[in-house]
MOPAC internal coordinates of N, CA, C and O (Angstrom, degrees):
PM7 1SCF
backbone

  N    0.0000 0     0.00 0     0.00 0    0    0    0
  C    1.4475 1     0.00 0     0.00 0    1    0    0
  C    1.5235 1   108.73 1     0.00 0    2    1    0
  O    1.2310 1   112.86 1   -62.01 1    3    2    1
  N    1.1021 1   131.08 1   117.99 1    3    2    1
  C    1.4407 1   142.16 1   152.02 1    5    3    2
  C    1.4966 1   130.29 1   -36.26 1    6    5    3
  O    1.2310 1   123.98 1   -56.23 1    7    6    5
  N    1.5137 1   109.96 1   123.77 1    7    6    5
  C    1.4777 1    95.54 1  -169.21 1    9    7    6
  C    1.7907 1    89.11 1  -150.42 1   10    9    7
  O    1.2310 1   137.87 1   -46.98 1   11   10    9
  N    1.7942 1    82.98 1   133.02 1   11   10    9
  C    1.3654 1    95.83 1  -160.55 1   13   11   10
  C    1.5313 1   102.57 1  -106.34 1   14   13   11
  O    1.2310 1   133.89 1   -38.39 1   15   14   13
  N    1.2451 1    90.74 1   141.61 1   15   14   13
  C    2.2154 1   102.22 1   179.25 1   17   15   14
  C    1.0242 1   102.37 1  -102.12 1   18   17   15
  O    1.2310 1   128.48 1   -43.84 1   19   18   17
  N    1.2829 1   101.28 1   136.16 1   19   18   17
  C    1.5522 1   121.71 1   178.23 1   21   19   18
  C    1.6404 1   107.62 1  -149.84 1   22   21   19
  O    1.2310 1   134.32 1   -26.97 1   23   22   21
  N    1.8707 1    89.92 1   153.03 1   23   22   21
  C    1.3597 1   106.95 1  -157.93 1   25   23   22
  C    1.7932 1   100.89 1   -80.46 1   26   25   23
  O    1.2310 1   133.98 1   -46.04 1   27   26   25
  N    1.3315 1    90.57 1   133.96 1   27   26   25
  C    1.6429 1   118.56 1   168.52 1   29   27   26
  C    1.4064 1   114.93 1   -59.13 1   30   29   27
  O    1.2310 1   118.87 1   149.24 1   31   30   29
  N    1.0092 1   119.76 1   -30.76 1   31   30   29
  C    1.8932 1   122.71 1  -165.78 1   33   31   30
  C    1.6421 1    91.44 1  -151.67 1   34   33   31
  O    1.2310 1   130.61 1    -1.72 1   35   34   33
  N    2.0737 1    97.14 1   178.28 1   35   34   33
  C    1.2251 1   107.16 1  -161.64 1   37   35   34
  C    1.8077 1    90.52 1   -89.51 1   38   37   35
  O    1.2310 1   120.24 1    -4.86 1   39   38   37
  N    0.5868 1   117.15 1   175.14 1   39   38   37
  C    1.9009 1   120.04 1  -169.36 1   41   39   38
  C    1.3154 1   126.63 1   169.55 1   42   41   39
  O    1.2310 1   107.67 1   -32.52 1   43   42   41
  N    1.8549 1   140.61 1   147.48 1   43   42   41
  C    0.7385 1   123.07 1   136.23 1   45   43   42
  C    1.5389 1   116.05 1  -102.14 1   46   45   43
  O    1.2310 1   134.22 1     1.07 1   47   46   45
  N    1.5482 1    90.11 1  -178.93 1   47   46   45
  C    1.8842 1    99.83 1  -156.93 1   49   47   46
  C    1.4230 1    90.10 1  -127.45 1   50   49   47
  O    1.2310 1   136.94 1   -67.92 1   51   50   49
  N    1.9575 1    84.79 1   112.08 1   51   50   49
  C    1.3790 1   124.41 1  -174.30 1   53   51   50
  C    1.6804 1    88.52 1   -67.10 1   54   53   51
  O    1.2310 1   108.42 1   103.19 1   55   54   53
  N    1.2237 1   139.26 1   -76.81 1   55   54   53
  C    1.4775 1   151.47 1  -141.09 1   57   55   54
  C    1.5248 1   125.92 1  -134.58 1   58   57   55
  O    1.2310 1   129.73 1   -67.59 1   59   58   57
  N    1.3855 1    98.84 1   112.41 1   59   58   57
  C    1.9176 1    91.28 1  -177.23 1   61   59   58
  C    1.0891 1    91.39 1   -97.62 1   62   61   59
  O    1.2310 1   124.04 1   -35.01 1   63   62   61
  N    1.4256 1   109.86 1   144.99 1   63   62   61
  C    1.7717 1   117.85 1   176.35 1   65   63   62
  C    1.5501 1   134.93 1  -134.05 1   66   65   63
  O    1.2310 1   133.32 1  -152.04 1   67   66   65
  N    1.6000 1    91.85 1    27.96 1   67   66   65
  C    1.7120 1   141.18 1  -171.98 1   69   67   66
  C    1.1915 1   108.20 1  -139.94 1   70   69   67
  O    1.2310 1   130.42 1   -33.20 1   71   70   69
  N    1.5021 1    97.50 1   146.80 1   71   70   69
  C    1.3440 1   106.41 1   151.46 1   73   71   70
  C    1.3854 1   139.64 1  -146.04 1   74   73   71
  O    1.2310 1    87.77 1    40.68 1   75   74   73
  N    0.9981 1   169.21 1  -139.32 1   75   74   73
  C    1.5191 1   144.79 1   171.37 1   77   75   74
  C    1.4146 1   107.58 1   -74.31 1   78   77   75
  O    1.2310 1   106.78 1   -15.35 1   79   78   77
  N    1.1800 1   142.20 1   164.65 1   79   78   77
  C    1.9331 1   132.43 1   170.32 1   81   79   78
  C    1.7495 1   102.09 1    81.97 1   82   81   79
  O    1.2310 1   120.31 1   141.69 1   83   82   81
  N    0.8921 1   117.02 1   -38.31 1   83   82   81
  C    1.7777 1   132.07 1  -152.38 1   85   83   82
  C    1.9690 1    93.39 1   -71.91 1   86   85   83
  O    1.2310 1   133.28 1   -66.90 1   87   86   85
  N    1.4815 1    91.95 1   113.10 1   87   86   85
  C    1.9258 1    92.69 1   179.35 1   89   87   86
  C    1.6131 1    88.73 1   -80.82 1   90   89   87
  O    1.2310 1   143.66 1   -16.81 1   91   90   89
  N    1.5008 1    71.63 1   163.19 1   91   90   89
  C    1.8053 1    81.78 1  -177.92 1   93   91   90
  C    1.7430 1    92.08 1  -158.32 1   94   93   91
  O    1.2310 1   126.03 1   -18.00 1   95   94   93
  N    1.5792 1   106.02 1   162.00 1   95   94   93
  C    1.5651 1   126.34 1  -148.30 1   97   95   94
  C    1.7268 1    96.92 1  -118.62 1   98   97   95
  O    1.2310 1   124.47 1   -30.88 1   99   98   97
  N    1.5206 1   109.02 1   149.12 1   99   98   97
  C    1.6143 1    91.79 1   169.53 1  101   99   98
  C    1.3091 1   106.40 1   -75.61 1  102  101   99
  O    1.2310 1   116.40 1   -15.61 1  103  102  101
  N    1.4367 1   124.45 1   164.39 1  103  102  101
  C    1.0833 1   144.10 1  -108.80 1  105  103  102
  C    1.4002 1   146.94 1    -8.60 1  106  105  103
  O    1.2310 1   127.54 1  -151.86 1  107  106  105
  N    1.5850 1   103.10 1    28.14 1  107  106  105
  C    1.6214 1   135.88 1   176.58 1  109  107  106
  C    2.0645 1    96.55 1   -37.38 1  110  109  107
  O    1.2310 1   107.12 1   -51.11 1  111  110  109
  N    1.0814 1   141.60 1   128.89 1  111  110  109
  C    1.0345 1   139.79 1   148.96 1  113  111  110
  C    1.6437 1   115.04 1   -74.59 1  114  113  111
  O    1.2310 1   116.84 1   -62.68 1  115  114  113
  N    1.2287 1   123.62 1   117.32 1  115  114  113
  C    1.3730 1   126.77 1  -177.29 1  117  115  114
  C    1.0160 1   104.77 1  -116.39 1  118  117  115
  O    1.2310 1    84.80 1   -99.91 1  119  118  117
  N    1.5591 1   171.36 1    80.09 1  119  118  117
  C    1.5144 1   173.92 1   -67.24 1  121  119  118
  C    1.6406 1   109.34 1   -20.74 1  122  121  119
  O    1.2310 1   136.96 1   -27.50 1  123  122  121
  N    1.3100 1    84.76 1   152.50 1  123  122  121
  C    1.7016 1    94.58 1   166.88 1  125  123  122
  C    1.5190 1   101.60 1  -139.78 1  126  125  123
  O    1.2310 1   124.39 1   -32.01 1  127  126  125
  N    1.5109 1   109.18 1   147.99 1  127  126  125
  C    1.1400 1   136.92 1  -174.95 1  129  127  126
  C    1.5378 1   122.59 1   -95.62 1  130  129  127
  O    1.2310 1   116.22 1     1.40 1  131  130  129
  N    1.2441 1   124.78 1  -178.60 1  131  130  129
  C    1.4312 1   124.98 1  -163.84 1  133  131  130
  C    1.8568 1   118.41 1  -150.60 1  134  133  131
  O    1.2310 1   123.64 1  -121.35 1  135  134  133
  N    1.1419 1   110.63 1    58.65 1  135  134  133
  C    1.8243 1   101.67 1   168.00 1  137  135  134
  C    1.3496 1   111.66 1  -104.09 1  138  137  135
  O    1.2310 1   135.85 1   -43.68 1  139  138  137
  N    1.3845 1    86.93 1   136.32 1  139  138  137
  C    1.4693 1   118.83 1   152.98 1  141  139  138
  C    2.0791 1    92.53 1    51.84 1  142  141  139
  O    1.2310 1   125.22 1  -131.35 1  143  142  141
  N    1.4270 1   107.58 1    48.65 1  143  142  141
  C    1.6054 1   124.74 1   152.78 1  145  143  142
  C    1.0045 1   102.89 1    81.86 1  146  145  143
  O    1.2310 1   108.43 1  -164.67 1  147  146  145
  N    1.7200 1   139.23 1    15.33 1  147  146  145
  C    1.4984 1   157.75 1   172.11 1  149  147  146
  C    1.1394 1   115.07 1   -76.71 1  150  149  147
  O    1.2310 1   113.21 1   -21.58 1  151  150  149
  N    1.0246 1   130.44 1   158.42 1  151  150  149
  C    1.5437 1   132.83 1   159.23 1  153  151  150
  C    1.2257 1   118.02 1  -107.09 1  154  153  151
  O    1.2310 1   104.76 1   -56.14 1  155  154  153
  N    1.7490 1   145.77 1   123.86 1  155  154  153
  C    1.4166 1   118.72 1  -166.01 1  157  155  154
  C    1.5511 1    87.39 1  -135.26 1  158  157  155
  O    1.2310 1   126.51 1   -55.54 1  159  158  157
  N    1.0437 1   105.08 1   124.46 1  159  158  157
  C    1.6270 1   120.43 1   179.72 1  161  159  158
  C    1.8395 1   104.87 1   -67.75 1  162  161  159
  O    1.2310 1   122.44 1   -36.17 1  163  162  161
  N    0.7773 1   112.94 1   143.83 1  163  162  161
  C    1.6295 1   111.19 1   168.28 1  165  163  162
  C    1.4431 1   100.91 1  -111.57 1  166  165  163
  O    1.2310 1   118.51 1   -40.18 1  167  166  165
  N    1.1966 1   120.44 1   139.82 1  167  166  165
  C    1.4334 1   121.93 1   176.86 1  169  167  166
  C    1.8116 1   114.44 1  -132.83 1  170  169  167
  O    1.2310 1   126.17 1   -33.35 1  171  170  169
  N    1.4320 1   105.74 1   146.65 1  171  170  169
  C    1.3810 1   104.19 1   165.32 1  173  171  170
  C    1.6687 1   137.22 1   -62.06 1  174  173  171
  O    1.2310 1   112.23 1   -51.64 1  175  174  173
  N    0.9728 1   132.26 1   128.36 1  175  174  173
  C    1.6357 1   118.42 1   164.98 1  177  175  174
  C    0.9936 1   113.41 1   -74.02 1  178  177  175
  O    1.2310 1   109.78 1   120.58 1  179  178  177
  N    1.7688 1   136.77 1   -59.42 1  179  178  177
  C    1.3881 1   131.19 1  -160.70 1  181  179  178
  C    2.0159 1   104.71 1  -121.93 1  182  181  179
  O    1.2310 1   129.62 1   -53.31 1  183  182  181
  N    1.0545 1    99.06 1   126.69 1  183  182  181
  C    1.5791 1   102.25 1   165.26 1  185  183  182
  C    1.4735 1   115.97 1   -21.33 1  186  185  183
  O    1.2310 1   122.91 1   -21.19 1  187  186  185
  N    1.7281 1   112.02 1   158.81 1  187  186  185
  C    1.6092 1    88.58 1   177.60 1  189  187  186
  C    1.4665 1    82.75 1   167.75 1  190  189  187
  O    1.2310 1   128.43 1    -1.14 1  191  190  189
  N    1.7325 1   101.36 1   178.86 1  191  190  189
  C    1.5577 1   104.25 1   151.92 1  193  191  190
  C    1.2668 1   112.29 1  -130.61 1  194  193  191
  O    1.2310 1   116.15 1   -28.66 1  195  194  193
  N    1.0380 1   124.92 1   151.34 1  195  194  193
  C    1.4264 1   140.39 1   169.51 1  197  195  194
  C    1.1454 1   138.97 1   -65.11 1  198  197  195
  O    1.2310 1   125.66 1   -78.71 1  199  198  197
  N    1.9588 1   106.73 1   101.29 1  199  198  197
  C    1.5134 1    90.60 1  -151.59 1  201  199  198
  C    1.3087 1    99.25 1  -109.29 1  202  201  199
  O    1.2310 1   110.73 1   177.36 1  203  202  201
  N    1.7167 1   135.04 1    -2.64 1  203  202  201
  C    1.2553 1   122.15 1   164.08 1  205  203  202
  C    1.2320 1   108.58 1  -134.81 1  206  205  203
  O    1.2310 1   109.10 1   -17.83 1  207  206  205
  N    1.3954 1   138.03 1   162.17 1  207  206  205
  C    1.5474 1   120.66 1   153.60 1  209  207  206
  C    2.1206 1    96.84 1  -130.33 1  210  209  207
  O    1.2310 1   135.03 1   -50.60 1  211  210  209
  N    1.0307 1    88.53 1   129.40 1  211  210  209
  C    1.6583 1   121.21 1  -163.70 1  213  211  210
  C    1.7816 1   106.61 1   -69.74 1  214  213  211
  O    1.2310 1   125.33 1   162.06 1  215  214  213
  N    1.4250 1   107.37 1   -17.94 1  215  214  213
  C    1.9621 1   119.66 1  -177.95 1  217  215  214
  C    1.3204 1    99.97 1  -147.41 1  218  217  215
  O    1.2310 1   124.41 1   -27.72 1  219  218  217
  N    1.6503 1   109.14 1   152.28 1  219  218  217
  C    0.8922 1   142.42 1    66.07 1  221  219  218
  C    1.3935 1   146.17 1    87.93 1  222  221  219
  O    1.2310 1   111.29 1  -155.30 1  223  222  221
  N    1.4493 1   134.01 1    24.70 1  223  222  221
  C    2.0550 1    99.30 1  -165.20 1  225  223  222
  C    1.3775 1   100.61 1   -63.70 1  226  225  223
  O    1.2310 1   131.07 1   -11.78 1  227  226  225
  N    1.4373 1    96.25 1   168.22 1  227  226  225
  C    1.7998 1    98.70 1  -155.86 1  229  227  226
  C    1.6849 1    99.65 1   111.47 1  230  229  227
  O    1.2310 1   131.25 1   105.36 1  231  230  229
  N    1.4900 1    95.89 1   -74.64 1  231  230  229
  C    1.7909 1   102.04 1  -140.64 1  233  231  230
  C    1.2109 1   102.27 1   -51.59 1  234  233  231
  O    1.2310 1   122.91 1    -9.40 1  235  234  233
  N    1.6075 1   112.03 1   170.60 1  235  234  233
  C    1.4173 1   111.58 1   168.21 1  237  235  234
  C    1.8784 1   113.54 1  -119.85 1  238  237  235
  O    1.2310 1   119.21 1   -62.64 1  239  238  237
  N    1.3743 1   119.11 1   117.36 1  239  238  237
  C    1.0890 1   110.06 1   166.19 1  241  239  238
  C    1.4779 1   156.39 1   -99.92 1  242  241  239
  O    1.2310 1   110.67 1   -11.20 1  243  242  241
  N    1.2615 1   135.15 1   168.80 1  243  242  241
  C    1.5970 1   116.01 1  -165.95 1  245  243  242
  C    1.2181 1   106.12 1  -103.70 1  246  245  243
  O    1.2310 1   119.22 1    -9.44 1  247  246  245
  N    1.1556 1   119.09 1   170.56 1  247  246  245
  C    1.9601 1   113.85 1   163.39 1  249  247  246
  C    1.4116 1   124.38 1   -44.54 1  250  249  247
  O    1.2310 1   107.34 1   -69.05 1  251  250  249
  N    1.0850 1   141.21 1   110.95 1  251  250  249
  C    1.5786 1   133.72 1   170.87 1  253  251  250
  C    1.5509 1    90.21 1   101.85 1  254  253  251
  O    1.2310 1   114.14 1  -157.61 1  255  254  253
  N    1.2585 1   128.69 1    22.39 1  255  254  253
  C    1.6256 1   114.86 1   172.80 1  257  255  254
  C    1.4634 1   106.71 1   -93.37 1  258  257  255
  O    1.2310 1   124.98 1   -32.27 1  259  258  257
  N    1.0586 1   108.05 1   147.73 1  259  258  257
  C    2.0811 1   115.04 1  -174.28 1  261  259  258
  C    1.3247 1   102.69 1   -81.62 1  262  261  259
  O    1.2310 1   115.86 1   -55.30 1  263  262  261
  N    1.4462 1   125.47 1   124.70 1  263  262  261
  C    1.0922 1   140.98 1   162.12 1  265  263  262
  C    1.2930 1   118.98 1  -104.13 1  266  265  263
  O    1.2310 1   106.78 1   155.24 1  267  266  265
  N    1.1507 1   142.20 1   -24.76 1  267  266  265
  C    1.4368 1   117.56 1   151.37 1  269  267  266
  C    1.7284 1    87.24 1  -169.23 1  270  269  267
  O    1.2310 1   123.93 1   -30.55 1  271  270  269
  N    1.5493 1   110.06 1   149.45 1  271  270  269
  C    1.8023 1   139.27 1  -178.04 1  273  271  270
  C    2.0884 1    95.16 1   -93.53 1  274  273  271
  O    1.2310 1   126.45 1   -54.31 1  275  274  273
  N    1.3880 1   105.19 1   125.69 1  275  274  273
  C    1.1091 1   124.68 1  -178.45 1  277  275  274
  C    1.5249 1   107.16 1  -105.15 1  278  277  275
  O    1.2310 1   103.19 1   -57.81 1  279  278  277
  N    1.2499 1   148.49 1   122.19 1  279  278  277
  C    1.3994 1   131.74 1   159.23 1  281  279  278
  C    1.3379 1   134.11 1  -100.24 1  282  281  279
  O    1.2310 1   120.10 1   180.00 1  283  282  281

């Protein structure tokens, strides 16, 4: 089952650190984000691999925006 991460706050995303195919572990950090001169780690909940990531560095995202589908 697919389980999609999405951003908590408004932000852009300093660093993707995944990429589609790429297994990843719970508490794997896969991008981190950037408000207001912070650093905000994004982290996994459940093991998996990574079958899309939805941004970007550069992009800017909103609350509830998908940052990357885990399977």
């Amino acid at each position: 089952m697919a389980e999609m991460i999405e951003s908590e706050i408004v932000a852009n995303v300093w660093k993707v650190l995944v990429k589609p195919g790429d297994a990843v572990a719970e508490g794997d950090t896969v991008m981190i984000l950037e408000s207001m001169k912070m650093e905000i780690p994004v982290e996994i909940e459940n093991a998996g691999t990574v079958s899309a990531v939805h941004v970007a560095e550069g992009d800017s995202v909103t609350e509830g925006g998908a940052l990357v589908t885990v399977e």
